[in-house]
Backbone as a ProteinNet text record, in pm:
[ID]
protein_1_A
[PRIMARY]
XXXXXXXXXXXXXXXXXXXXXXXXXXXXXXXXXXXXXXXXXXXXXXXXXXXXXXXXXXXXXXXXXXXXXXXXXXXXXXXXXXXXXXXXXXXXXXXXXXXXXXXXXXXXXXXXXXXXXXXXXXXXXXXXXXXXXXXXXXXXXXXXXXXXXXXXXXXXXXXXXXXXXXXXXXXXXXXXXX
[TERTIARY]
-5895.1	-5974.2	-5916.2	-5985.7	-5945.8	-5843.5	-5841.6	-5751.4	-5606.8	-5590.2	-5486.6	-5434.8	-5476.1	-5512.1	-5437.5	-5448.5	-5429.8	-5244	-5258.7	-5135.7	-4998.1	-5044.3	-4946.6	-4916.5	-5038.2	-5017.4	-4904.1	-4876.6	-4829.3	-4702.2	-4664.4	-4547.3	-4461.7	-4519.1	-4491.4	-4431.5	-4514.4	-4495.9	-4385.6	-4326.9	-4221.4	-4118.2	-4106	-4004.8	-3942.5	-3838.5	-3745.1	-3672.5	-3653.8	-3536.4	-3597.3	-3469	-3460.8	-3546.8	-3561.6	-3645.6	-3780.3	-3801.7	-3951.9	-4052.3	-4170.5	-4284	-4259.5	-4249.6	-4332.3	-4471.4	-4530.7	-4629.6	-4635.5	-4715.2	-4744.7	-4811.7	-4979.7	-5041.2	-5165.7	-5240.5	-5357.6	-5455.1	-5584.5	-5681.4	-5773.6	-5908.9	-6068.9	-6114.7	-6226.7	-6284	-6451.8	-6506.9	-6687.1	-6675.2	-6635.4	-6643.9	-6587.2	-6462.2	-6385.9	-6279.9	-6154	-5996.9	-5930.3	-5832.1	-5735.6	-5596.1	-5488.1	-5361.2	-5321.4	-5157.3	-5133.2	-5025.4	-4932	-4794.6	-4729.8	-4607.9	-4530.4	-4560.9	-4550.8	-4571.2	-4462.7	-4487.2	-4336.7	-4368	-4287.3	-4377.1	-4323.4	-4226.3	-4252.7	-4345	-4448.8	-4535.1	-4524.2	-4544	-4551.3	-4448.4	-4369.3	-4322.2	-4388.5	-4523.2	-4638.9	-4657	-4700.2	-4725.2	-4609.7	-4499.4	-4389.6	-4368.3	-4362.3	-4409	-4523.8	-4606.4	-4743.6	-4712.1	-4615.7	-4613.3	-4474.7	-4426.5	-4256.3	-4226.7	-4296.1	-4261.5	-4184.6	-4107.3	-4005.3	-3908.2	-3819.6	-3701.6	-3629.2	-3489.8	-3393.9	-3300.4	-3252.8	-3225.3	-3187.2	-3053.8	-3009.7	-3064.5	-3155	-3258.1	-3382.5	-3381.2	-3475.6	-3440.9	-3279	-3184.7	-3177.7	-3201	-3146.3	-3259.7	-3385.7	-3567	-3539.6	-3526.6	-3531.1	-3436.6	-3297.5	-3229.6	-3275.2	-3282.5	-3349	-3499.9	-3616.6	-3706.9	-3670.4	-3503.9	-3469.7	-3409.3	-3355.6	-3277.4	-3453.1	-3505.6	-3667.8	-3697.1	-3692.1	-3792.2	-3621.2	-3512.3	-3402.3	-3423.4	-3482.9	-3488.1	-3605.9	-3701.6	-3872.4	-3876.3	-3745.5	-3727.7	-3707.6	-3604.3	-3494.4	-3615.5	-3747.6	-3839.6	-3959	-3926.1	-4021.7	-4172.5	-4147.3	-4265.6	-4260.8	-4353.9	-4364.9	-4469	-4428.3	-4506.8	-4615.3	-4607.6	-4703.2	-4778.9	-4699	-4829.2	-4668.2	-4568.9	-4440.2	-4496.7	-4555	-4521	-4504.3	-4512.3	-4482.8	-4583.9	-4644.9	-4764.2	-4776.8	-4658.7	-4651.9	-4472.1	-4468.3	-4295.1	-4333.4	-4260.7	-4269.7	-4147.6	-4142.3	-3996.3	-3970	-3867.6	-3836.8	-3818.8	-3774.2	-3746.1	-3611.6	-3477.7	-3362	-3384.9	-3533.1	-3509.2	-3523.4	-3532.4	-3489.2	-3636.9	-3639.7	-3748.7	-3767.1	-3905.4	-3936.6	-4065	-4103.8	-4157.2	-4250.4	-4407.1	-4506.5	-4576.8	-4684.9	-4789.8	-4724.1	-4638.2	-4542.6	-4688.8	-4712.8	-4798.9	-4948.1	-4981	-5099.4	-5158.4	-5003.9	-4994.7	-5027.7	-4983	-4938.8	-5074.8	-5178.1	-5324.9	-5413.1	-5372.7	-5446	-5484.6	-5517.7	-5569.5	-5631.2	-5607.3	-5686.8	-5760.3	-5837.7	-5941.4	-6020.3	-5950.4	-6030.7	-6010.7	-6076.8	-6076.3	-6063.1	-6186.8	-6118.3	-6023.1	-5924.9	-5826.6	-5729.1	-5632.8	-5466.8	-5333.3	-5427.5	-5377.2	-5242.2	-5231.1	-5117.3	-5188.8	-5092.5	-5169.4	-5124	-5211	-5178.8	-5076.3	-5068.8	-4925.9	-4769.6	-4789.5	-4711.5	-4619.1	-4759.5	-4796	-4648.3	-4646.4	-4506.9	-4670.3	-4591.2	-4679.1	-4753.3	-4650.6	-4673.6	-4750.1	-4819	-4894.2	-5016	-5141.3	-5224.1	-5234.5	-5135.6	-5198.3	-5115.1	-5146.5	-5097.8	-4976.3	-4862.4	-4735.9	-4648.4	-4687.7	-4559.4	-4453.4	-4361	-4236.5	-4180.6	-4041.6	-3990.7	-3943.8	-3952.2	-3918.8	-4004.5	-4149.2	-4227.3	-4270.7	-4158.9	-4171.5	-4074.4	-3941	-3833.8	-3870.2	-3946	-4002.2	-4056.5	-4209	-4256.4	-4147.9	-4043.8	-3983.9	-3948.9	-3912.3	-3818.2	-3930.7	-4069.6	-4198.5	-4178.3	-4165.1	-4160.7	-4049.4	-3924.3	-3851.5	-3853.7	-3914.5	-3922.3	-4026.8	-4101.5	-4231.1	-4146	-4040.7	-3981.4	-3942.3	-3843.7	-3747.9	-3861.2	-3953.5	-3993.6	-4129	-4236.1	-4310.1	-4445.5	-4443.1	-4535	-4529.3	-4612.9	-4593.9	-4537.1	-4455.7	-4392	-4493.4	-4632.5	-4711.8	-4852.2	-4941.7	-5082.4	-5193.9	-5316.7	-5432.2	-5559.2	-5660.3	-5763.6	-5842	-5816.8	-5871.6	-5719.9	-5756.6	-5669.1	-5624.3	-5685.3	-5642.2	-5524.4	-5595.6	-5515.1	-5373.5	-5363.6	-5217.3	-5135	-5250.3	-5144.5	-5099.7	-5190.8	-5138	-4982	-5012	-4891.5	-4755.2	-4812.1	-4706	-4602.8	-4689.8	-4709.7	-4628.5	-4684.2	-4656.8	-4564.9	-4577.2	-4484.7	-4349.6	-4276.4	-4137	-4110.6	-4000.2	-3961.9	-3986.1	-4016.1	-3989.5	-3929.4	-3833.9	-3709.4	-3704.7	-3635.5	-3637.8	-3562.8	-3450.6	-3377.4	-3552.7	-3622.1	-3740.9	-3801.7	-3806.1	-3876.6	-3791.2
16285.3	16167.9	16046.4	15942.9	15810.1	15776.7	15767.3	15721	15788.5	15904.7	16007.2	15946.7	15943.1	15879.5	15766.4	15656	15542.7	15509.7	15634.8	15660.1	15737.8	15784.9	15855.4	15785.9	15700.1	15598.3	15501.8	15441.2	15314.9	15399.7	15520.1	15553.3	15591	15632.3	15640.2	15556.2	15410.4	15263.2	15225.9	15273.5	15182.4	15272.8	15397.1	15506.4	15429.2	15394.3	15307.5	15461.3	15498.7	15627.1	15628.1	15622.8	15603.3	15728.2	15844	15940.5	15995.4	15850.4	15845.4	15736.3	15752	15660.5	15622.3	15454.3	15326.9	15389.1	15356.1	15317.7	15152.5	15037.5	14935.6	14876	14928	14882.5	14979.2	14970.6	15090.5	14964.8	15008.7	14920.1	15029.4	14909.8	14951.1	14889.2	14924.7	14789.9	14899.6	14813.5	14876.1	15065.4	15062.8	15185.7	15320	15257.2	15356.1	15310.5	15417.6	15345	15442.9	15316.3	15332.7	15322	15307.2	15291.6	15233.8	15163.5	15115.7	15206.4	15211.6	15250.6	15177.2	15182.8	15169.5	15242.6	15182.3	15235.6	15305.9	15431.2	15501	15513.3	15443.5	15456.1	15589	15702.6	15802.6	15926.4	15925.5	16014.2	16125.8	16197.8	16334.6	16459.1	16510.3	16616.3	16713.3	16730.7	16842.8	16767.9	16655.6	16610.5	16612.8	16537.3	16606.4	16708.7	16842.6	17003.3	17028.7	16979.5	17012.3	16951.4	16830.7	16797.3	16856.4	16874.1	16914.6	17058.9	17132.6	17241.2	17251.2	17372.6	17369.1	17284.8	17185.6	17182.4	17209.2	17168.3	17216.9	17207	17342.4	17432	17260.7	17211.5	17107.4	16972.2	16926.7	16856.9	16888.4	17034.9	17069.7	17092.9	17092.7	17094.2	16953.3	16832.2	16711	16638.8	16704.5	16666.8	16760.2	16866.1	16964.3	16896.6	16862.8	16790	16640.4	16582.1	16432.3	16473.5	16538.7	16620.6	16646	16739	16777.5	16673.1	16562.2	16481.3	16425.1	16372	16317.8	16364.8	16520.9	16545.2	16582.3	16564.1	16563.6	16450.3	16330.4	16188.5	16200.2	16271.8	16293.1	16378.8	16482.9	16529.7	16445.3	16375.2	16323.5	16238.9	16203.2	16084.6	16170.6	16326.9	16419.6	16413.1	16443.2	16417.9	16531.4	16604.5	16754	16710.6	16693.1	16688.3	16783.2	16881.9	17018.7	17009.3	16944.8	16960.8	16909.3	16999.4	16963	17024.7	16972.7	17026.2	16972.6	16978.5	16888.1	16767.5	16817.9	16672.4	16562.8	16622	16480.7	16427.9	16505.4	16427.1	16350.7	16231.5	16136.9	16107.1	16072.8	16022.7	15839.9	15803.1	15692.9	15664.1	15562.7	15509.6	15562.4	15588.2	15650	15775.5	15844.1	16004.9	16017.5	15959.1	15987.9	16039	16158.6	16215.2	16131.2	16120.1	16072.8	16105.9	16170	16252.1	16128	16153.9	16108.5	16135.5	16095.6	16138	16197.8	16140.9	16184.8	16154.6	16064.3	16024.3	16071.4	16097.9	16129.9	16304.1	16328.3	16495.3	16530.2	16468.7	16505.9	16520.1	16401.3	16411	16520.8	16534.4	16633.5	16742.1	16812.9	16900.7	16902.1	16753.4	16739	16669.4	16595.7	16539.1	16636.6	16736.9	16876	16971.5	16962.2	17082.8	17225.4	17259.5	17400.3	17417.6	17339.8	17353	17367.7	17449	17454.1	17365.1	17243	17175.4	17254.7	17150.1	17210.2	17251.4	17293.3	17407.7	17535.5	17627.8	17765.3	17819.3	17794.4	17787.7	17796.1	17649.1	17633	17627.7	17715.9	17723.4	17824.1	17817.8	17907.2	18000	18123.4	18237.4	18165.4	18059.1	18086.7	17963.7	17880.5	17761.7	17798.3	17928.6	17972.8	17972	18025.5	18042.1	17900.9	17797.8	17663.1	17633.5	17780.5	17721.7	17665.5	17511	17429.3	17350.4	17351.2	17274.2	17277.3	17211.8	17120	17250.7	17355	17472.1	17529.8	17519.1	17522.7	17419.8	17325.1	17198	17260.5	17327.7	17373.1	17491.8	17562.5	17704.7	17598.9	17522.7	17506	17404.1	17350.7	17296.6	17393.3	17540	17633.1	17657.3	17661.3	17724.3	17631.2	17507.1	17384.3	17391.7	17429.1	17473.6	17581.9	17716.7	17803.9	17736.2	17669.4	17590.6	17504	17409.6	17375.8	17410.8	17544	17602	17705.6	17762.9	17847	17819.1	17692.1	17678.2	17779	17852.5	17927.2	17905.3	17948.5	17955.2	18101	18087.4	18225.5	18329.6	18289.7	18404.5	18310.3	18432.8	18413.2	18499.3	18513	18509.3	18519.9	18596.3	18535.7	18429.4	18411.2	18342.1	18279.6	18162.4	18125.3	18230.5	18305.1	18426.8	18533.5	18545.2	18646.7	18578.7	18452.9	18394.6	18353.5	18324.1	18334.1	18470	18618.1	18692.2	18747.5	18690.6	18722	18704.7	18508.5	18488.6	18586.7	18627.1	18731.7	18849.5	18885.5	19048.3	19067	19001.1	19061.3	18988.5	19079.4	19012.4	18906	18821.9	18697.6	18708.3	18708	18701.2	18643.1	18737.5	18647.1	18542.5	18429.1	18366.8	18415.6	18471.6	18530.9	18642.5	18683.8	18727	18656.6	18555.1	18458.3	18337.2
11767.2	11734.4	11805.7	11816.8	11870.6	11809.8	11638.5	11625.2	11594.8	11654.5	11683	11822.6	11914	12069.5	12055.6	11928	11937.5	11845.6	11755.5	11722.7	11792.4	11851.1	11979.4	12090.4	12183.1	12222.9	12192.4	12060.3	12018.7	12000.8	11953.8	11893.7	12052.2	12138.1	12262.5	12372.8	12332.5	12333.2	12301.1	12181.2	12123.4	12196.8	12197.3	12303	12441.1	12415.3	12587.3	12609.7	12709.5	12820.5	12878.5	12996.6	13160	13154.6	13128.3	13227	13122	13079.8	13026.8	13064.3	13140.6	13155.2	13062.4	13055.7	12971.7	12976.8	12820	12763.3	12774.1	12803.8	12789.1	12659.3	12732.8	12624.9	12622.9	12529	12503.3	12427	12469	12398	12479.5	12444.3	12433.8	12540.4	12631.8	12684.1	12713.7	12723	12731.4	12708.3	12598.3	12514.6	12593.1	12643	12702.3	12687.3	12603.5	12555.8	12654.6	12653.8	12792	12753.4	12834.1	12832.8	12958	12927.7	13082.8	13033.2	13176.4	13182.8	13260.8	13291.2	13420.8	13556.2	13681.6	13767.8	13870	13913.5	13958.3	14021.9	14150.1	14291	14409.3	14316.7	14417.4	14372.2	14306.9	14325.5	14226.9	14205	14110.5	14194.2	14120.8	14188.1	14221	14169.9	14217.1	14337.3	14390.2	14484.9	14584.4	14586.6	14653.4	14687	14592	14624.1	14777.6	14749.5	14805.2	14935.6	14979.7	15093.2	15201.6	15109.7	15160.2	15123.9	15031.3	15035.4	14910.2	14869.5	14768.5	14762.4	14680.8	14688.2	14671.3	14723.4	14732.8	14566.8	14598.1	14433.4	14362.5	14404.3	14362.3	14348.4	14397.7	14355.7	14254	14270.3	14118.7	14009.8	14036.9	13863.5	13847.8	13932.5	13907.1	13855.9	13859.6	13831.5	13641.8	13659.2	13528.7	13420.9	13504.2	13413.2	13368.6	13404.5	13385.7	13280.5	13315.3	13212.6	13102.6	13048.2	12979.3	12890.8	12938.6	12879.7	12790.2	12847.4	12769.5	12716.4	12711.1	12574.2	12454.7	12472.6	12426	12349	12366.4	12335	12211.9	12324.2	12234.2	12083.9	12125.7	12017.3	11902.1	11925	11807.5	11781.9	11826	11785.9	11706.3	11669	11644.7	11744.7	11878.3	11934.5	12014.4	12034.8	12106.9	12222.8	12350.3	12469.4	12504.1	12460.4	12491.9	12634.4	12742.6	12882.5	12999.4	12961.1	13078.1	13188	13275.8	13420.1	13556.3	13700.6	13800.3	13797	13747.6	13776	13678.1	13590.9	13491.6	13510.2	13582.8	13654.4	13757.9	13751.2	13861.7	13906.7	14008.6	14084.7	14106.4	14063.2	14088.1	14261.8	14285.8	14409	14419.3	14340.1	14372.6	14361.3	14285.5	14333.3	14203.2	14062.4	13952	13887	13774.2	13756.6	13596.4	13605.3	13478.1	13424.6	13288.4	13249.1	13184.3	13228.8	13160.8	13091.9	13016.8	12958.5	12785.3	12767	12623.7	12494.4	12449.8	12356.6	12377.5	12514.8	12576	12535.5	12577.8	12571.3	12429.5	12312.3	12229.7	12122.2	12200.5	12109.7	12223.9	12336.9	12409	12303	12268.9	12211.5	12096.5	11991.8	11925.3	11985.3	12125	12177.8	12185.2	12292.6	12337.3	12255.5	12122.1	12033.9	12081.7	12187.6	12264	12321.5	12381.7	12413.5	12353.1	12421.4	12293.7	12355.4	12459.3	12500.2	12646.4	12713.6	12810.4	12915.8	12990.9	13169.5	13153.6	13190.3	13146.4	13201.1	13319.7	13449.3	13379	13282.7	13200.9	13052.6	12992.8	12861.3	12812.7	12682.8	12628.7	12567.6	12558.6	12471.6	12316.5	12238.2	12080.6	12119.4	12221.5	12250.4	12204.9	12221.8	12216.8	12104.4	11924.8	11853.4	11783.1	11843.8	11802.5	11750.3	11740.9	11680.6	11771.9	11806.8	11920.8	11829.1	11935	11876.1	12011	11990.9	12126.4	12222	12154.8	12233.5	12321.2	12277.9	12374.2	12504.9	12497	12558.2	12701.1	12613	12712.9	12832.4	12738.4	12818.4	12967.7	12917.9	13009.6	13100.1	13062.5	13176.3	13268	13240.8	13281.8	13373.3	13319.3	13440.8	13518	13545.5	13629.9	13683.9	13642.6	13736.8	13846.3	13774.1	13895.1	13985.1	13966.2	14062.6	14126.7	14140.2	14213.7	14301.7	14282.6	14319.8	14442.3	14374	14460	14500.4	14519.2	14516.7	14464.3	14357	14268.8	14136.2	14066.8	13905.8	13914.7	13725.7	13717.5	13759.9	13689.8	13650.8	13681	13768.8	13823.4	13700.1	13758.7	13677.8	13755.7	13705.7	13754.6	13669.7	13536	13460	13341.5	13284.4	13201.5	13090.9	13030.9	12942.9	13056.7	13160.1	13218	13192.3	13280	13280.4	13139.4	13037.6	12944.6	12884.4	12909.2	12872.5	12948.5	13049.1	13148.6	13097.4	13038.2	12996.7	12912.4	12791.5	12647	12715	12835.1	12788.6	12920.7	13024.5	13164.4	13133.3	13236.6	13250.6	13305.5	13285.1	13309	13528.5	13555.9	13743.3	13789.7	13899.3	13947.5	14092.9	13999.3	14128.4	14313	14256	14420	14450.3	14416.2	14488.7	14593.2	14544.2	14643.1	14726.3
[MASK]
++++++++++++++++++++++++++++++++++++++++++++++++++++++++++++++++++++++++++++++++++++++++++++++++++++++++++++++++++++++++++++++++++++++++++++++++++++++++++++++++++++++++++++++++++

């Protein structure tokens, strides 16, 4: 609901760490509600990915770690991100990763009722039958790490069921493979 939207928003807002998007401000204007944030002017690490290729191992522990420390923060604020992946990491101007969409993520799925919220790419198994907690926050960092590291998701699909069953039922896939 909106005003779920508008409560996650504000609680998100009040959230200060270095490797978390500012929330600004959230309002209404000609019947479409919005949010501002801070602006991070190096781009999304999905986007970085897509132009450069994988990075290098040690720069994707220094993105995973900085991720990890935020929802470390998000925790202690009881807030479950449910949508970690490269495209909501952004890079500072020194390189520093900072995890967006915290308050955003968190009403995602009660906006989109069919949805169980998140990217399937990235989803933990127990996401589907709605039991999240900050652990399903960690898994999907770990998918965002092998996507760093090796430019793929752990696990493909032809359809969103396929990939989350993947998640469910195949083995973990190794990174020295690729």
């Amino acid at each position: 609901t909106v005003a779920s939207f508008k409560r996650e928003a504000v609680a998100a807002g009040r959230l200060s760490h270095p490797n978390l998007v500012q929330v600004y401000e959230i309002g209404h204007d000609q019947g479409l509600h919005f949010f501002s944030m801070e602006l991070v002017p190096g781009g999304t690490l999905e986007q970085r990915l897509k132009e450069h290729g994988p990075f290098p191992w040690a720069e994707a522990l220094a993105s995973a770690r900085d991720c990890a420390e935020a929802l470390a923060f998000a925790q202690e604020h009881h807030l479950v991100h449910r949508d970690v992946k490269p495209e909501n990491l952004m890079l500072t101007k020194d390189g520093r990763a900072k995890l967006a969409d915290l308050g955003m993520a968190a009403t995602r799925g009660m906006l989109e009722q069919e949805s169980a919220g998140g990217s399937p790419h990235f989803m933990a198994p127990e996401c589907v039958s709605g039991a999240v907690d900050h652990r399903s926050d960690l898994y999907a960092l770990g998918c965002t790490l092998y996507r760093l590291i090796t430019g793929l998701t752990p696990f493909a699909g032809e359809s969103v069921k396929d990939i989350l069953r993947a998640h469910r039922d195949q083995p973990v896939p190794s990174v020295r493979e690729h």
